[in-house]
N, C-alpha and C positions, 0 to 999 in steps of 0.2 A: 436033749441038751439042757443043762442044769439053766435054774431062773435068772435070768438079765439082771443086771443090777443097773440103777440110776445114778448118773452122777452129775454133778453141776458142773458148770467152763466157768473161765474168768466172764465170759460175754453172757449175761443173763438168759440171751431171745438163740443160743447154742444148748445144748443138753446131750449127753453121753449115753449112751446105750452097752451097756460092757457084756463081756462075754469069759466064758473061762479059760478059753483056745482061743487063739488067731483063727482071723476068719478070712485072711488073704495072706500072700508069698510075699512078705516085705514089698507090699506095692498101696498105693494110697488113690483113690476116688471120689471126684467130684461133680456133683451134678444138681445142674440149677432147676433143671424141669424134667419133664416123662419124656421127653423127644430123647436130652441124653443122655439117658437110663435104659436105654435098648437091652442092654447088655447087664442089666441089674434088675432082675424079677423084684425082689423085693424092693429096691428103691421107687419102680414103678407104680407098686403096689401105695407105698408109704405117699406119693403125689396125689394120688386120690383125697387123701385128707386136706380140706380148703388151705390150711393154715400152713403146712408145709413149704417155706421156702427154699430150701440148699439142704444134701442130704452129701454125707462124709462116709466114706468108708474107707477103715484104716486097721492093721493091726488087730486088736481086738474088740474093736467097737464101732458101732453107727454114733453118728451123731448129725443131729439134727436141726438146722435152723428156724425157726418159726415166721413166721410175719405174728403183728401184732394185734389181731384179732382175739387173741385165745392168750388166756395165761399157761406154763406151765402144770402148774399146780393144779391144776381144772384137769389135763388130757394126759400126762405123762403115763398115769400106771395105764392107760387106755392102749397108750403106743409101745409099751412093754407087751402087753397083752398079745398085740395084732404080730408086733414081731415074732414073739415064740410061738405061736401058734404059727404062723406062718412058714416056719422053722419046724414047725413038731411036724408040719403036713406035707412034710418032702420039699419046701418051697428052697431055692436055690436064692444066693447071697449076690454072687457075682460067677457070672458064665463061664467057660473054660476061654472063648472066644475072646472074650475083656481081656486076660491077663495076656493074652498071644500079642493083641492092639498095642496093649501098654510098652511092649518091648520094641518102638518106634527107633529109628535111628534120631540123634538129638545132635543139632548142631550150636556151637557156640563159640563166641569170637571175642578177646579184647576191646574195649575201647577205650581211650584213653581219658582224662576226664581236665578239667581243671588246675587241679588237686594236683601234683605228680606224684604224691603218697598214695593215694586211690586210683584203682583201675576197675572198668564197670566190664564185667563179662555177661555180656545179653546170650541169651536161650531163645529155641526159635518155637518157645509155648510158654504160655503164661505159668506163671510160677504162685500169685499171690495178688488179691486188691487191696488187701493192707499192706503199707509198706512198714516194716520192721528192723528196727536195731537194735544190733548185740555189740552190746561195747567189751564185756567175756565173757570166757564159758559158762560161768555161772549162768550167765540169763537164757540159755539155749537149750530149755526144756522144752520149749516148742518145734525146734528146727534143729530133727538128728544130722541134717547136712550141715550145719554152721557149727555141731559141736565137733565132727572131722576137722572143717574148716580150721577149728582153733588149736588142731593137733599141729599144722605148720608152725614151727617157731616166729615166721616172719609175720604170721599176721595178726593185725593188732586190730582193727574190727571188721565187721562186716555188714552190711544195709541190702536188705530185697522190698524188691518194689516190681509190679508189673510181671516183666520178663525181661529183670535183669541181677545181678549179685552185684553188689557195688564192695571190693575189699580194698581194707586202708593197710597199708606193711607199714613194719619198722625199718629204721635204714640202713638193717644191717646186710636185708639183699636188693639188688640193684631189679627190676622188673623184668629186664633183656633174661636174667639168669631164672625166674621164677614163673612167667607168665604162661608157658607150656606145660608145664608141672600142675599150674591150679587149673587150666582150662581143660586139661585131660582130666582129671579128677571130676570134675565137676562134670563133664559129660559121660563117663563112666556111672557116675553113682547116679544120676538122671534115666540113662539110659538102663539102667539095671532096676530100676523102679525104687528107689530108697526114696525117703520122703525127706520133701524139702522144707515144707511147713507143716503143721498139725494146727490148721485154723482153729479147733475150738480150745487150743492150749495157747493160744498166743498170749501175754500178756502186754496190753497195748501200750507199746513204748509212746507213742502220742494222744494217750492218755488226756490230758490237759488239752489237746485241740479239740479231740472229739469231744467233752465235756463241752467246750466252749461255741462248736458247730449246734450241738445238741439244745443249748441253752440260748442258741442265734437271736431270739423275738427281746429272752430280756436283757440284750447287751445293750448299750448306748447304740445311738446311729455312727457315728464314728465308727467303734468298734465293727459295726455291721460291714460297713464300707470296706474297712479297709481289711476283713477277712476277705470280701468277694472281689478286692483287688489281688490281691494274694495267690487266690482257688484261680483267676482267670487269667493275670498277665504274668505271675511269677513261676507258680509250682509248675505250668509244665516246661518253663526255660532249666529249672533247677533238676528237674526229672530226668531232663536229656541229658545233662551232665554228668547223672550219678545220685544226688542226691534228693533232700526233701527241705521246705522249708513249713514250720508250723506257726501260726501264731501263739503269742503266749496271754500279753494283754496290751489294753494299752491304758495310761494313766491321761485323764485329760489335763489335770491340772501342770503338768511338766510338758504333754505333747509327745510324750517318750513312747514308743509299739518298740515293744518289745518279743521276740522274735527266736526262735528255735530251731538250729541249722543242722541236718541230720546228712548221715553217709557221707558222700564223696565232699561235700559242702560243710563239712564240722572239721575245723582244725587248717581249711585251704588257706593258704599264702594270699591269695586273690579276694578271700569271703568279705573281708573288709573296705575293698573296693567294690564291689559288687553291693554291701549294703548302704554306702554311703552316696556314690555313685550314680546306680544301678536303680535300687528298692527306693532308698527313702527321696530321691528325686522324681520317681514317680509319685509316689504319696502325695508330694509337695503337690506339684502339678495337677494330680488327679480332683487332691481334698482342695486347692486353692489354698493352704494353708504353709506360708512358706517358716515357719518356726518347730516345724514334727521331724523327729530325729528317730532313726532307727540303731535298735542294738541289739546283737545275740548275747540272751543269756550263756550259751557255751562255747562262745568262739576264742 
């Protein structure tokens, strides 16, 4: 087998491992530890290494997630190294027994959400821990199922989160007429092993939250606050519905948190009741602070 090539992800602590051939039948693999990697010689092998956290296998490449013990730059050609040799000495990718597993029966249901433009169709396996939006195809380098997705005329975005697809239509079809048609697709291409996400090509549409997770210690106390009112009494009411909410900032001197409504929750009838309502009356209450107003930048 010709020499691995390196490549970088949008995600630093992710790294690509390429190949010149597919190394699997249109089917994608994840696995957090050696327990489940049964079924992946090599990914077992690659657990051995401390720093190893999340191990991808897709298409034409491994990719790899690190913990941050170890820089890239220090171990990469190391783990090039152990793979093709691993590879030169008969060692197997993914077992014939994996790919038979993967062709699970996959069931998936409507639900309806807030939104009547958005409808959340849940999967009965995790699909993603980042949630992701594609406002169009353009941004769907990551997720070959959301660029089909955007082959329907009727639909206008889409949000995954968890194990569920959250899709927003246009109103040119009525839901009664389309909801069979996307939920059989979507379990077709699930159940055939097409990939949903490609984690280490995502580029993160909440971008600006994780920055702001990231940089937690030197936000204001405010700002701390009322992110971990957010992470604990909002997002997962917003989750079940479909969507995501993210923080964006908040200004002390106006009192203004201002706020980023993603999936089924971008564009709702209802969103403005729910932040007025809903969000920025618990704020009030939570922070004692009855003059803090909430707004989404994209509502």
């Amino acid at each position: 087998m010709s020499k691995i090539t390196i490549r970088d992800t949008q995600n630093p602590i992710i790294l690509k491992f390429e190949f010149d051939d597919f190394i699997t039948n249109n089917e994608s693999f994840e696995f957090k530890n050696i327990d489940e990697a049964t079924n992946s010689p090599l990914a077992q092998q690659l657990f051995y290494l401390p720093f190893v956290k999340t191990v991808y296998i897709s298409g034409n490449f491994i990719a790899i997630e690190k913990f941050s013990i170890v820089e890239w730059d220090d171990v990469k050609e190391a783990v090039a190294e152990q793979i093709e040799t691993f590879i030169s000495n008969g060692g197997v990718i993914i077992t014939e027994s994996e790919n038979k597993t993967k062709k699970q029966p996959i069931t998936v249901y409507g639900e309806t959400t807030p939104n009547p433009a958005a409808l959340k169709f849940v999967v009965n396996k995790m699909l993603t821990k980042t949630a992701v939006e594609f406002k169009n195809i353009d941004q769907t380098s990551a997720s070959p199922l959301v660029q089909e997705l955007f082959k329907f005329p009727y639909v206008k975005e889409v949000f995954i989160d968890e194990n569920y697809i959250s899709i927003t239509k246009y109103e040119i079809n009525d839901w009664q007429d389309i909801t069979l048609e996307l939920r059989t697709f979507i379990k077709h291409y699930i159940e055939n092993g097409g990939t949903v996400l490609d984690e280490s090509l995502i580029i993160a549409q909440t971008e600006l939250e994780n920055a702001k997770v990231e940089n937690f210690d030197n936000l204001d106390l405010i700002s701390q606050q009322i992110i971990s009112i957010l992470d604990e009494y909002v997002k997962p009411a917003v989750q079940a519905d479909g969507g995501n909410i993210a923080f964006d900032s908040y200004n002390e001197d106006e009192k203004v948190v201002k706020v980023i409504l993603q999936g089924a929750c971008s564009g709702c009838p209802s969103s403005t009741f729910t932040l007025k309502s809903g969000i920025e009356n618990m704020l009030k209450s939570m922070l004692n602070d009855d003059t803090i107003t909430v707004e989404a930048i994209n509502a």
